[in-house]
N, C-alpha and C positions, 0 to 999 in steps of 0.2 A: 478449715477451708477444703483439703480436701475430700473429709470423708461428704461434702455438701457436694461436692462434682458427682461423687459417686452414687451418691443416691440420688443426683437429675440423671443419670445416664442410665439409672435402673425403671429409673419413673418413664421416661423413655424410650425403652426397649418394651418397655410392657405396654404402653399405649399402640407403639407399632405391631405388637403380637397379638393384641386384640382387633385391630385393625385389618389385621391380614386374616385373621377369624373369620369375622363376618364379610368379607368378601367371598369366600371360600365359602361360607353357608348360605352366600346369595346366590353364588354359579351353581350350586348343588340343586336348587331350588328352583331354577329357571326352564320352564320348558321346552322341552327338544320337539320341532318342527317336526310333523309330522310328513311325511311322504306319500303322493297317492301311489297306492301297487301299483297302477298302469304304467307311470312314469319311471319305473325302475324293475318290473315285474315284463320281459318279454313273454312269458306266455299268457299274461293277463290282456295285455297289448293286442296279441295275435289272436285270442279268445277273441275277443272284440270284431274283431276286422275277419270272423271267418263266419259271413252270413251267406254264402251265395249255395244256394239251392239247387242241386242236384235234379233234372229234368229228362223226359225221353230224349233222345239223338244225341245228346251229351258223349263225348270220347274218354274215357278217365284212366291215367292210368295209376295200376294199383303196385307200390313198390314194398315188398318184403327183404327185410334189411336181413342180410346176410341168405337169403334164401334166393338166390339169382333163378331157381326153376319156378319160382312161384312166383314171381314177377313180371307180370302182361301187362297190356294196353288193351280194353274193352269196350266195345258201345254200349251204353246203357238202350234195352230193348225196348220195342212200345208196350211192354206191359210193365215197365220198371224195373225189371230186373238186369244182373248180371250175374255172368258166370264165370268162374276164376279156377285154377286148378287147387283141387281139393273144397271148394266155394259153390256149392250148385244154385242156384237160382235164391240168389237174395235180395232182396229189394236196394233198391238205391234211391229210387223218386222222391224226391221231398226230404231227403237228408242233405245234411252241409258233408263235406269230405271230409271233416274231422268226424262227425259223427259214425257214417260208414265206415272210417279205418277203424275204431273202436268195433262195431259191430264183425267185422274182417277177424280183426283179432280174438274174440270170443270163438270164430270157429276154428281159427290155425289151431286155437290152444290144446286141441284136441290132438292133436298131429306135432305140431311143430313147440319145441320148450322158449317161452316168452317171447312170442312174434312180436314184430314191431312193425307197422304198418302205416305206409303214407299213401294218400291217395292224391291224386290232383287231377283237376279239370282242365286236359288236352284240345278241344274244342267244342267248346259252348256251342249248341245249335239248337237248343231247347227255347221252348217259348218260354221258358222262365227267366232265359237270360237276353231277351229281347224287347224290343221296343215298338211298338207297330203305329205306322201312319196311314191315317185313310183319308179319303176326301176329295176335296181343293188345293191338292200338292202336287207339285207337278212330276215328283216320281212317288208315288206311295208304295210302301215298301217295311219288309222289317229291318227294323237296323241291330247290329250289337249292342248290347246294353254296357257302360264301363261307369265304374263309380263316380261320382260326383253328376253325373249328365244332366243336364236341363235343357227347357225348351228349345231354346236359340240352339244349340248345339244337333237335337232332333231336326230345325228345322233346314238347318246350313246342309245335312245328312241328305235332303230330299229334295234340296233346291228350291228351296221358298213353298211361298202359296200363288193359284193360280189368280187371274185375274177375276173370278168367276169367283170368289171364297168371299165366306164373311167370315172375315178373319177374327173380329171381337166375340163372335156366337160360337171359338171351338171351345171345346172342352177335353180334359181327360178321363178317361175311363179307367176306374183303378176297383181290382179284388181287395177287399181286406175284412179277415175274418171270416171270410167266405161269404161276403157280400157286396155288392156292386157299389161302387162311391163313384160321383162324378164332380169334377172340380171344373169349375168354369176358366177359359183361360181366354184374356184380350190381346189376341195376338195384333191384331190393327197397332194396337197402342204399345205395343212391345218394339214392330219392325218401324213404326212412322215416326214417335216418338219417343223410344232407347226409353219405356217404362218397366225397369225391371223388375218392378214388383210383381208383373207375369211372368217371368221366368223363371216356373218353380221346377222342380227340383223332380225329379222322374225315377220312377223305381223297375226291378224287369218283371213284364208281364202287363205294363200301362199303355194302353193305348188313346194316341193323340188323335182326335176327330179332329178335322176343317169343313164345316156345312159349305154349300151352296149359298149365295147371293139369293135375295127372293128379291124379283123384279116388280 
């Protein structure tokens, strides 16, 4: 009798030892979730979100880390340059600020051992970072450009349209690729009837028409 106990309690033991086996070979086996970089990679993140374009009248300033004498605040000139101590006339127009401190630092490296350089844009006043309204608005004018901005927001900026506007015939003017794009926009149907499928989405350097009423 008992050597019969002892061999179900082996019989047993080993059923549950295989059992814990292939559990063990099924977690081994199971795929680990992938992560996107962005969502856990902050410089991937900020990569991202560093598109804004360097323009004439732009103010930026240029910070060299541990170098306080080489450290200014500068306007970018109307032929695109600036100039920095030990930095003579380097372009900045059409670069993001990430781009330029990299370029900044290829020249310290000459001078100074492993610069690090941050740049930032002090006051935007470049038509690249602008928005312009013309027309049948009763203030036309350029506005600041801030991300996310759409029409409604241009138009709240200007104080509507006039009474004199055909407000369904504006359109946008947009460069892209170095060529002209025009996107029609119903503004009638945006303010009389909250259709927000006109209120798209505006980039800096677009410009919002409002025609004239033909009588």
């Amino acid at each position: 009798m008992m050597n019969g106990r002892i061999r179900t309690l082996r019989s047993f033991s080993a059923v549950l030892m295989a059992s814990a086996l292939f559990l063990a070979g099924a977690c081994a086996q199971t795929p680990t979730a992938t992560v996107p970089a962005t969502a856990t990679d902050p410089a991937a993140a900020a990569a991202d979100g560093d598109q804004y374009i360097i323009g004439p009248g732009d103010t930026i300033q240029v910070f060299v880390w541990r170098n306080p004498e080489l450290s200014v605040t500068v306007p970018v000139r109307p032929d695109g340059m600036i100039s920095t101590p030990l930095v003579e006339d380097m372009t900045a127009v059409g670069k993001t600020p990430t781009k330029l401190a990299r370029d900044v630092e290829t020249v310290l490296a000459e001078y100074v051992r492993t610069p690090q350089v941050n740049i930032i844009v002090s006051n935007a006043l470049s038509a690249f970072s602008q928005v312009k309204v013309v027309g049948q608005v009763k203030a036309p004018q350029a506005v600041p450009y801030r991300e996310g901005m759409r029409v409604l927001d241009v138009l709240l900026m200007v104080g509507g349209v006039t009474d004199f506007a055909s407000a369904n015939r504006s359109r946008i003017v947009r460069q892209e690729a170095g060529k002209q794009k025009e996107i029609r926009v119903k503004l009638g149907a945006l303010l009389e009837r909250g259709d927000m499928r006109q209120n798209f989405e505006m980039r800096p350097g677009d410009v919002l028409v409002v025609p004239q009423s033909i009588f």
